[in-house]
Every structure is written in C-alpha cells, then in structure tokens.
C-alpha positions as CSV (number, residue, x, y, z in Angstrom):
1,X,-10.2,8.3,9.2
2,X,-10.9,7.0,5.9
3,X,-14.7,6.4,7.0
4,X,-15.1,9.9,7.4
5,X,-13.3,11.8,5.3
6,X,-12.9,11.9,1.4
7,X,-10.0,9.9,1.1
8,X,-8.6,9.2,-2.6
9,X,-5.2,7.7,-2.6
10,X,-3.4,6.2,0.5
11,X,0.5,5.5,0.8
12,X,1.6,3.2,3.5
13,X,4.6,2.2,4.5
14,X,5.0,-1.9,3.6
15,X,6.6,-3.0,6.8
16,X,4.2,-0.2,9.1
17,X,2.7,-0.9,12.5
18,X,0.2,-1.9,14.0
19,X,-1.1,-3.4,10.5
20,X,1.3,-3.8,7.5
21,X,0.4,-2.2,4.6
22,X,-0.7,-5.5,2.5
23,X,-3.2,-5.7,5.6
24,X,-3.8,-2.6,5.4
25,X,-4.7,-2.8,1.6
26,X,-7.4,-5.9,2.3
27,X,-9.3,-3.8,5.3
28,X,-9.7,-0.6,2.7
29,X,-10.7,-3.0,0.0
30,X,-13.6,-4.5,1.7
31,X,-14.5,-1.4,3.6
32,X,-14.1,1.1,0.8
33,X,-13.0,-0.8,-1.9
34,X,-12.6,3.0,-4.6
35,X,-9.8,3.6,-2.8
36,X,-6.3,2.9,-4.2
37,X,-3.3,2.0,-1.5
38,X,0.4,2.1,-3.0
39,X,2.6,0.4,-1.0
40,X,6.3,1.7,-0.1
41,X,8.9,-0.2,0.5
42,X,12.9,0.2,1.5
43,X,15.1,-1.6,-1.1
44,X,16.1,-4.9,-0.5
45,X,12.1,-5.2,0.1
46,X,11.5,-6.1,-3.0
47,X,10.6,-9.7,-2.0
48,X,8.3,-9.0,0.0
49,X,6.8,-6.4,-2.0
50,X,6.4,-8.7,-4.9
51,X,4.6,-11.4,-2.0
52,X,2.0,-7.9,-1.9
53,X,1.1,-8.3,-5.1
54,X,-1.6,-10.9,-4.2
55,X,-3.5,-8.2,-1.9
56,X,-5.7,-5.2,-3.0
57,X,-3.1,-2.5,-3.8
58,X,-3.4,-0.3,-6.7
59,X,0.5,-0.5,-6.9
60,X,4.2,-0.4,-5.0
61,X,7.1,1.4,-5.0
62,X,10.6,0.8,-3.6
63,X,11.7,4.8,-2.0
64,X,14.5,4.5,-4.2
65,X,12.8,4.6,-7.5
66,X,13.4,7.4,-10.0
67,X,10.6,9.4,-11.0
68,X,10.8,7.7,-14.2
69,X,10.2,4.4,-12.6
C-alpha cells in the first residue's frame, strides 16, 4: 500500500500480526525511509516499547496517554 499511495504518517499497533510494528518500522525505513511510524502500545507495554526504541520509529505511545503526553 505504502508503495503506491502517498502515505505520510503510519500508526501500528506494537504487538500487530503478521509483522510487529518495530518490524514493521525497519521494512518502511529501508523501503521508504520519509515516512514516520508511531508505534502504539497497551500499558504495561512499556518495556517492550522502550526495547522499540532501537528501530526506525519516529515515536511511541502507550493508548492511555493524555493528550498532553
């Protein structure tokens, strides 16, 4: 999708399926590497969130995290 269309933010899930969303992160950075992924997570994800941080993501949030956060 993102090979044909004018993609310019994706939001994936951090646990999703068939590919994760760090993978996820590392596929669009080598294939299209202007496109920023933010990565979502539950909470009580946060360690495995933080374990993201060494992928390509442009940033992550847990879906309990005020607007302020």
């Amino acid at each position: 999708m993102v090979r044909s269309t004018k993609v310019q933010l994706v939001c994936c899930e951090l646990n999703s399926q068939p590919m994760t969303g760090p993978e996820l992160a590392d596929v669009l950075s080598a294939e299209r590497p202007g496109i920023p992924v933010i990565l979502l997570g539950e909470a009580g994800d946060e360690g495995a969130l933080a374990g993201a941080l060494n992928t390509k993501m442009a940033g992550l949030f847990t879906k309990s995290a005020s607007p302020v956060e």
